[in-house]
C-alpha positions in Angstrom: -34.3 25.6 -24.4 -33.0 23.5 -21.4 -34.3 24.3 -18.2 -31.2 25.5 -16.0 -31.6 25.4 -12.4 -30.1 28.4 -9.8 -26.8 28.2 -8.5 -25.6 30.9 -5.9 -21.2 31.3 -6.7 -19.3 33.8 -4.9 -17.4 36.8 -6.3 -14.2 37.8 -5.6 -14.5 41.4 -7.0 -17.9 42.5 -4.7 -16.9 40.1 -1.9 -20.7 38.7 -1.7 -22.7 35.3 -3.0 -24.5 36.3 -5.5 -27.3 34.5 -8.1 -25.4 32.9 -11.4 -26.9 35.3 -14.6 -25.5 34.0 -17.5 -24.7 36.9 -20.2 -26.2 34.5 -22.2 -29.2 32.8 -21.9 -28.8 29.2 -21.1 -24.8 29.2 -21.8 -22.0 29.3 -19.2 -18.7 30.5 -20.6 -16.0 29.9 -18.0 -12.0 30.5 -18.1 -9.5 29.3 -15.9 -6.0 30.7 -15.6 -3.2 27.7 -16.6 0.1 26.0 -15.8 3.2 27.9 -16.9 4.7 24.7 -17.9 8.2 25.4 -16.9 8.1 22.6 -14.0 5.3 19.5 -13.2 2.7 21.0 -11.2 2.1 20.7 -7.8 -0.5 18.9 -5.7 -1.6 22.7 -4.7 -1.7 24.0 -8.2 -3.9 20.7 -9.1 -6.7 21.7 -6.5 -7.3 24.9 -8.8 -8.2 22.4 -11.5 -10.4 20.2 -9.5 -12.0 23.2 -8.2 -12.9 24.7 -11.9 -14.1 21.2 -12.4 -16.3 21.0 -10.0 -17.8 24.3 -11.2 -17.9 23.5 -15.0 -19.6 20.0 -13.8 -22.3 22.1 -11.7 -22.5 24.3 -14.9 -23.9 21.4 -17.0 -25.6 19.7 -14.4 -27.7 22.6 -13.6 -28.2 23.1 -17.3 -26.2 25.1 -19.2 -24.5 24.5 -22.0 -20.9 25.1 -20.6 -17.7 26.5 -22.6 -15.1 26.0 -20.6 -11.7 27.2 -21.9 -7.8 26.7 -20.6 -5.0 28.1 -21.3 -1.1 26.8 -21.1 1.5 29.4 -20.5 4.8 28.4 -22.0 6.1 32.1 -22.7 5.7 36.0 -20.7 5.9 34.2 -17.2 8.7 35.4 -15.1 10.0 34.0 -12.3 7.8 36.6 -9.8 4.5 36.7 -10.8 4.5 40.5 -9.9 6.8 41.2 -13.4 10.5 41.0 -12.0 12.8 38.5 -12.8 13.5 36.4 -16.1 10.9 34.4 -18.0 10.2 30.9 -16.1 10.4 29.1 -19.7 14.0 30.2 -20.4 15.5 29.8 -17.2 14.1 26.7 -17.4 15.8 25.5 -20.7 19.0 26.8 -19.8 19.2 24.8 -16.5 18.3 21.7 -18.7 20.1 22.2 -21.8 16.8 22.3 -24.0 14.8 23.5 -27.0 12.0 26.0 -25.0 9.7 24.4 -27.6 10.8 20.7 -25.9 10.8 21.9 -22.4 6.2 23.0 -22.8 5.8 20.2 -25.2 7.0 17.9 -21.9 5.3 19.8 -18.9 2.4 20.2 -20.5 2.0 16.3 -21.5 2.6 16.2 -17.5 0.4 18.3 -16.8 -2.6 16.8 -19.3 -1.8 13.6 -17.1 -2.4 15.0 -14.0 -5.6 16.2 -15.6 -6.5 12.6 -16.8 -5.4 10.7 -13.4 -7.5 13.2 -11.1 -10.7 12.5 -13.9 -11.2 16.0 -15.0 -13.1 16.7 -17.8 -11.2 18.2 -20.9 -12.3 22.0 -21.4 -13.7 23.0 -24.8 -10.4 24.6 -25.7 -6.8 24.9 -24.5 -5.7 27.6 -25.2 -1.8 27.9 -26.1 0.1 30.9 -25.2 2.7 31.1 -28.4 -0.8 30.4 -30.7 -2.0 34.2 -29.5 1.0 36.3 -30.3 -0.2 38.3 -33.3 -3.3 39.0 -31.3 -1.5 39.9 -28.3 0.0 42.9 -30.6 -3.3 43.6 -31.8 -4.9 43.8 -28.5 -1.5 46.1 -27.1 -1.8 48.3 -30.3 -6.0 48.7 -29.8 -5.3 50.1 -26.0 -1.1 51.7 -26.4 -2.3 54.9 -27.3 -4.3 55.6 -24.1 -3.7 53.5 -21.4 0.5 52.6 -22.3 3.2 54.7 -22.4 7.3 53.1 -23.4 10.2 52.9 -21.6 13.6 51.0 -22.8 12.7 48.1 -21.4 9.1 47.3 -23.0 6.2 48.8 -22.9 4.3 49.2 -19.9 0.2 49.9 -19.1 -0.6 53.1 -16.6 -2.9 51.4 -13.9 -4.4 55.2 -13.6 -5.8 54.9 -16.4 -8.5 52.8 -15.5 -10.9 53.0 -12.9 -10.4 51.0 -9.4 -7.6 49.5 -10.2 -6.8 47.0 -7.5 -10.8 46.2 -6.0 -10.2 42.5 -6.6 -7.2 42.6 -4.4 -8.6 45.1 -2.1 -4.7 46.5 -2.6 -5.4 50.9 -3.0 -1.7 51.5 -2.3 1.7 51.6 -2.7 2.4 49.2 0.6 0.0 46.9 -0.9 1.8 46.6 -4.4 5.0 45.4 -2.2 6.0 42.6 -5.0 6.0 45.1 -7.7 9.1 45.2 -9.8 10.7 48.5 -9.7 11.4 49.7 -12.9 12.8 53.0 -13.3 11.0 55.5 -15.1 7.3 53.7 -14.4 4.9 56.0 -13.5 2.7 54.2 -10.6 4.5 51.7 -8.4 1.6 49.2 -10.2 2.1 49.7 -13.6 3.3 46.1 -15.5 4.7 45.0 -18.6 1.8 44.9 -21.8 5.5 43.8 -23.9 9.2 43.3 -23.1 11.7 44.3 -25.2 14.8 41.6 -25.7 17.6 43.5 -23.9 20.3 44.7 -26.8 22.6 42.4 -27.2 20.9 39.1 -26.1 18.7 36.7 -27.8 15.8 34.7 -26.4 14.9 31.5 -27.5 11.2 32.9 -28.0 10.6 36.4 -29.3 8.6 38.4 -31.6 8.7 41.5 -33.8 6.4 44.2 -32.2 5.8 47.9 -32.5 7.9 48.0 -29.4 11.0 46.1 -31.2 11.7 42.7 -30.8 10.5 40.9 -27.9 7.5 38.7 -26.2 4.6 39.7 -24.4 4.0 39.9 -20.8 2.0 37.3 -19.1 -0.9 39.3 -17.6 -1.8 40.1 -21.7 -1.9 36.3 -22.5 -5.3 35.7 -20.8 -6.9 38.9 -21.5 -6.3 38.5 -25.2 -7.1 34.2 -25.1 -10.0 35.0 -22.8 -11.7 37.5 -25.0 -11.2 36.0 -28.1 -12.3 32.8 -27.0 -15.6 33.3 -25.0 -16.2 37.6 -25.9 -16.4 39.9 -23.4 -17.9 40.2 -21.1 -17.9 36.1 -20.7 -19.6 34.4 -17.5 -17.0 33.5 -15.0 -13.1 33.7 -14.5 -11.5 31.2 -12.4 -7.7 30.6 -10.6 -5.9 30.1 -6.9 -6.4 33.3 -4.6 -2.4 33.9 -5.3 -3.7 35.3 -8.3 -6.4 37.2 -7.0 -3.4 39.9 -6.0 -1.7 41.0 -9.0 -2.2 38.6 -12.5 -6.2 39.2 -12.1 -5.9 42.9 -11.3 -3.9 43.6 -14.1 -6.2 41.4 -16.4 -8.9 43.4 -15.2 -7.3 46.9 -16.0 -6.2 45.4 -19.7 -9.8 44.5 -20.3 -11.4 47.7 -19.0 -8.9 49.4 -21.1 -10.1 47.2 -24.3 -13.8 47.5 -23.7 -13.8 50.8 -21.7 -13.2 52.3 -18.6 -15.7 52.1 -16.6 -15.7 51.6 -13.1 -15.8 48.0 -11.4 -19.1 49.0 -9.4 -20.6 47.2 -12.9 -18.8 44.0 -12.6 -19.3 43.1 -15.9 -16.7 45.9 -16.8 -14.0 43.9 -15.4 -14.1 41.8 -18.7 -15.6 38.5 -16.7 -19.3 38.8 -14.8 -17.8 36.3 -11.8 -14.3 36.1 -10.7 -14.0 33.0 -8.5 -10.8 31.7 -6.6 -9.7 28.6 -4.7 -7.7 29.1 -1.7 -4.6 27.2 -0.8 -3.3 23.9 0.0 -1.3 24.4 2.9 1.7 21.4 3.6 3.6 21.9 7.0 7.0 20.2 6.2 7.5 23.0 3.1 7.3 20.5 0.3 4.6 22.4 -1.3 7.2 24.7 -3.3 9.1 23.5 -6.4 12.8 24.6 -5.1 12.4 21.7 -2.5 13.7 19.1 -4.4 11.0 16.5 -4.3 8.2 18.5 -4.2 4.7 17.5 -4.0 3.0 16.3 -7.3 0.7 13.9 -8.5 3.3 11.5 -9.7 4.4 11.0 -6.0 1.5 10.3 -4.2 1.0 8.0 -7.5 4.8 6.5 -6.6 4.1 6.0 -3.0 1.0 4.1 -3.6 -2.0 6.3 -3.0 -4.5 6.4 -6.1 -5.1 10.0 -7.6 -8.6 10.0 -6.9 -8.2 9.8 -3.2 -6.4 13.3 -3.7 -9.4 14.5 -5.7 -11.7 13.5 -2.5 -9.4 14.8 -0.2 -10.2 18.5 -2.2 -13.8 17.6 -2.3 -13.8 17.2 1.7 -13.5 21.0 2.1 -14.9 24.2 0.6 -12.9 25.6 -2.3 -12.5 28.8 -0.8 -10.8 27.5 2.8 -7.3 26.4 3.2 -7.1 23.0 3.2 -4.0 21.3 4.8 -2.1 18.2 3.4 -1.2 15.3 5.3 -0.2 11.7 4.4 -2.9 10.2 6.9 -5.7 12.7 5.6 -4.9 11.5 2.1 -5.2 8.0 3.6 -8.2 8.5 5.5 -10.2 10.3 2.3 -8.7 6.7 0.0 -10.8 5.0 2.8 -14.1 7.5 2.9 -13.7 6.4 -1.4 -13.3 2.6 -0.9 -16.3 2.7 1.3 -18.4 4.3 -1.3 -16.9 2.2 -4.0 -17.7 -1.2 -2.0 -21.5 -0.1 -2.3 -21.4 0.8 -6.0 -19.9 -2.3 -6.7 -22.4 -4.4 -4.5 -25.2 -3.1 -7.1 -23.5 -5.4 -9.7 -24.8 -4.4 -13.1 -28.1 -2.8 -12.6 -29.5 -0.7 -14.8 -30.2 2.7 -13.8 -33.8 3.5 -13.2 -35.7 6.7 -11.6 -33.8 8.7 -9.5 -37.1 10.3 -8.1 -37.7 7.5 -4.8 -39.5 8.9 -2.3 -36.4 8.0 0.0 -34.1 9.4 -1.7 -36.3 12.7 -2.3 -34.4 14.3 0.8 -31.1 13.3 -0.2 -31.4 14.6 -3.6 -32.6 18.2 -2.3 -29.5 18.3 0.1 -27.0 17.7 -2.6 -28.7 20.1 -5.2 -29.1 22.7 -2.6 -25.3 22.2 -1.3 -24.2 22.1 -4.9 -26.0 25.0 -5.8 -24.8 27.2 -2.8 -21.7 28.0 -4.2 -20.3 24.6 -4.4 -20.7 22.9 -1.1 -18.9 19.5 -2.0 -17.9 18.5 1.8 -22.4 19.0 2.5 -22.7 17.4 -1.0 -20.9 14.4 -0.4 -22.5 13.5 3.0 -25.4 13.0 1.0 -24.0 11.0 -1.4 -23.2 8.6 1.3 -26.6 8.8 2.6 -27.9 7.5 -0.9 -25.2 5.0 -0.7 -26.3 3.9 2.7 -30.3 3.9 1.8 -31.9 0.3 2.4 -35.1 -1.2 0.9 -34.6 1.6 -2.5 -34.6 -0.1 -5.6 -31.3 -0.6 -7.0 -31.9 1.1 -10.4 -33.6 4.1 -8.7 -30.4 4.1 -6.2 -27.9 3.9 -8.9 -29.1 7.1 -11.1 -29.6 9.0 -7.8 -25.5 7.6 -7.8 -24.6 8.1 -11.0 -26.3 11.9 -10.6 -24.6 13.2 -8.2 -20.9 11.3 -9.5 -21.7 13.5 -12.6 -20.8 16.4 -10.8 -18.3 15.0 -7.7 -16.4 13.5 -10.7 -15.3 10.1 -8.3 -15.9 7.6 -11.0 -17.6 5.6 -8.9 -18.7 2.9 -11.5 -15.5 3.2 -13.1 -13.1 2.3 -10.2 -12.9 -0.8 -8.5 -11.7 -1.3 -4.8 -8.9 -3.4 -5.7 -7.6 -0.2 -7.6 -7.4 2.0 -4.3 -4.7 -0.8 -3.1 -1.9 1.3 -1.5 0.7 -0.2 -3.3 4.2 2.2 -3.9 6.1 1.8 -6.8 8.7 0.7 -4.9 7.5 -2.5 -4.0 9.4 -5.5 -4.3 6.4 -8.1 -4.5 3.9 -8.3 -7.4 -0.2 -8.4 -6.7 0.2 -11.8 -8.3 2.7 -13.1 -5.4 0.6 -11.5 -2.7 -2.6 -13.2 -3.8 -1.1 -16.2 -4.1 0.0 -16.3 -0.4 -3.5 -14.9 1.0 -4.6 -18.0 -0.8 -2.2 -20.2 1.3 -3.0 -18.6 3.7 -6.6 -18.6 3.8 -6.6 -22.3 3.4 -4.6 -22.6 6.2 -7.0 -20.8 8.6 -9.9 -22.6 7.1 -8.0 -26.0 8.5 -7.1 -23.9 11.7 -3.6 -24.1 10.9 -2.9 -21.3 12.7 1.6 -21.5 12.7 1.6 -21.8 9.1 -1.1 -18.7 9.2 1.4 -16.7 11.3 4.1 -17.8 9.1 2.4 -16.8 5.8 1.6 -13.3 7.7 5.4 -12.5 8.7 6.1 -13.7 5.2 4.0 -10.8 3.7 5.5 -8.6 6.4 8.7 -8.7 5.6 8.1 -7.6 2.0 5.8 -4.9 3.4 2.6 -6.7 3.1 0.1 -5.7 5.9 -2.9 -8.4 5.8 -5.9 -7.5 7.2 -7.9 -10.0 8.8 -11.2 -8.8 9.0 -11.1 -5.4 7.8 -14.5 -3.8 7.3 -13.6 -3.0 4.1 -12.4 -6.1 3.0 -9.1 -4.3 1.4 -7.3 -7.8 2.3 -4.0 -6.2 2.2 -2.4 -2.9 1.7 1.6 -2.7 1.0 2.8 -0.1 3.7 
């Protein structure tokens, strides 16, 4: 068996950092809550991916052999994530006149792009939501008789039947369940669809025959049922933003106690997953961060306006999955730059082959990163050592570049798979092609080189006008950046 080294993760349900104890021995089974793919995803919903990246990278690095699972939502969301409201996917082919079939086969094609541009590794599975149904029923039929009770609207779990209902979201009372739906006739103001009934009369582009009449599940019983069937419970780890720390993991929690047993969360284990783990928010002052604003922040657009995908990743890596991290145009600049910098080295080492990471220099560096790594995921400590490697002098290349390569296997920066010239800022609105730009910086170079300095100037203005910024003797030696 692999040797697996200790990492230290944080749990959501005790609060605390505590050692990573596989359930089994040298395997990490790991699932992370999806897209509904109703709508592209934002730029904040992308950092949950990054994040669950990052941790299924420090998974294998430390090794384990990592399953990593997941899923894609495309029915059971509704439009408030605390069951009120009509299902996202319908209201979603209404407004465009579609098949709800064509409306997940396109966001979720988005969304595996998004995946692709921010280099995130594929999971073992993705799990499809509308693949599951017959053992969503299964699963509702397995806990009904105890833990459910109907009503004329679907039927609905008791949260009382369970114990410590609510610990993940530290929410013990009624003020606390605010965003619950009220539903009359439900017993606790917590309790939440297990299966909604199609209202008489209507007709919904996705629905089911059930026990409980026709109709489709709710969306807290997707990723129990995916999540146990996929990785058995109790699996290793459970990951998704903080928003769902609140209500969608809570009720998961009470589905699985109610499958397994119901015990109380004081074993954390009962809960269905060993770790819960959550990334906290991106936070974007202007508002753009929802979807209802129009042009709302994805990937696409930072893609449209210029900025590579990867300086986004780095941007994420720059702070600790669970703080807020703001948003800002210059910060995604500056991070592009902190990138291109590290890139400039990597590509400096030509085609070197990789040799022992073990120098004696880098010894220190090496024990920083694994030791920020392996304290629950440190990336901003982890990649001030990177640049320390990067910065190292008389180290031989090929020991420097698999000390590189190492520690890119978990940062997931494709460092030796991106050039500089491909952090250009260069929006898609630009009216001047690379080929035209170089041609002038040619011109123009010649120019200087014969101190020629009007025609210079002129060639400068030229590029300006098109929205060409030249930069004479940038550092980086970026040459030009289209503003």
């Amino acid at each position: 068996m692999t040797e697996t080294k200790s990492l230290t993760l944080f749990n959501s349900l005790t609060r605390q950092l505590e050692p990573f104890q596989p359930v089994h021995a040298g395997e990490a089974r790991v699932y992370s809550c999806g897209p509904t793919v109703y709508n592209y995803p934002h730029i904040g919903n992308m950092r949950a991916y990054v994040f669950a990246d990052i941790l299924g990278r420090t998974l294998s690095h430390a090794g384990y052999k990592l399953t990593h699972v997941i899923n894609i939502t495309d029915v059971g969301h509704l439009t408030d994530d605390a069951d009120a409201g009509e299902d996202k996917m319908e209201k979603m082919a209404r407004t465009q006149a579609q098949s709800i079939w064509d409306i997940a086969a396109h966001y979720t094609q988005a969304y595996w792009a998004d995946i692709k541009a921010l280099n995130i590794r594929q999971p073992a599975k993705w799990s499809i939501a509308t693949d599951y149904v017959p053992q969503m029923i299964e699963f509702a039929e397995k806990i009904a008789p105890n833990h459910c009770y109907e009503l004329e609207s679907g039927l609905y779990f008791d949260v009382s039947t369970v114990s410590d209902y609510g610990r993940l979201a530290r929410a013990v009372t009624d003020e606390g369940e605010g965003r619950i739906e009220a539903v009359e006739g439900k017993r606790n103001a917590a309790d939440f669809a297990i299966w909604r009934k199609t209202p008489a009369g209507e007709k919904r582009q996705m629905e089911w025959d059930s026990p409980w009449g026709r109709g489709a599940p709710g969306w807290h019983l997707e990723c129990s049922v995916m999540s146990g069937d996929l990785l058995g419970f109790p699996f290793d780890i459970h990951t998704g933003g903080i928003d769902h720390r609140e209500i969608h993991h809570p009720n998961e929690i009470a589905q699985n106690q109610a499958f397994c047993c119901t015990n109380g969360l004081d074993v954390p284990a009962n809960s269905g997953a060993k770790l819960w783990m959550h990334n906290n928010f991106l936070v974007e002052r202007s508002g753009k961060m929802s979807k209802s604003s129009g042009e709302f922040l994805r990937l696409q657009l930072l893609i449209d306006k210029g900025y590579h995908p990867l300086g986004y990743r780095m941007m994420c890596l720059q702070a600790h999955y669970r703080s807020e991290l703001e948003f800002s145009w210059e910060g995604l600049a500056a991070a592009l730059v902190r990138l291109k910098r590290m890139i400039m080295v990597v590509e400096r080492l030509g085609d070197v082959e990789p040799g022992d990471a073990r120098h004696p220099k880098l010894a220190p560096m090496l024990e920083t990163f694994e030791k920020a790594i392996g304290e629950d995921l440190n990336t901003a400590v982890a990649l001030t050592a990177l640049e320390e490697v990067l910065a190292a002098k008389k180290v031989d290349p090929g020991a420097k570049r698999a000390a590189i390569e190492a520690m890119d296997s978990v940062l997931g920066l494709d460092l030796f798979g991106t050039g500089r010239a491909d952090l250009r800022i260069r929006p898609k609105t630009a009216e001047i092609t690379e080929a035209e730009i170089e041609d002038v910086l040619v011109r123009r170079k010649a120019a200087r080189a014969e101190k020629d300095f009007a025609t210079s100037d002129a060639l400068r203005d030229e590029l300006a006008a098109k929205g060409v910024e030249a930069m004479d003797g940038d550092p980086l030696g970026w040459e030009w950046k289209l503003g």
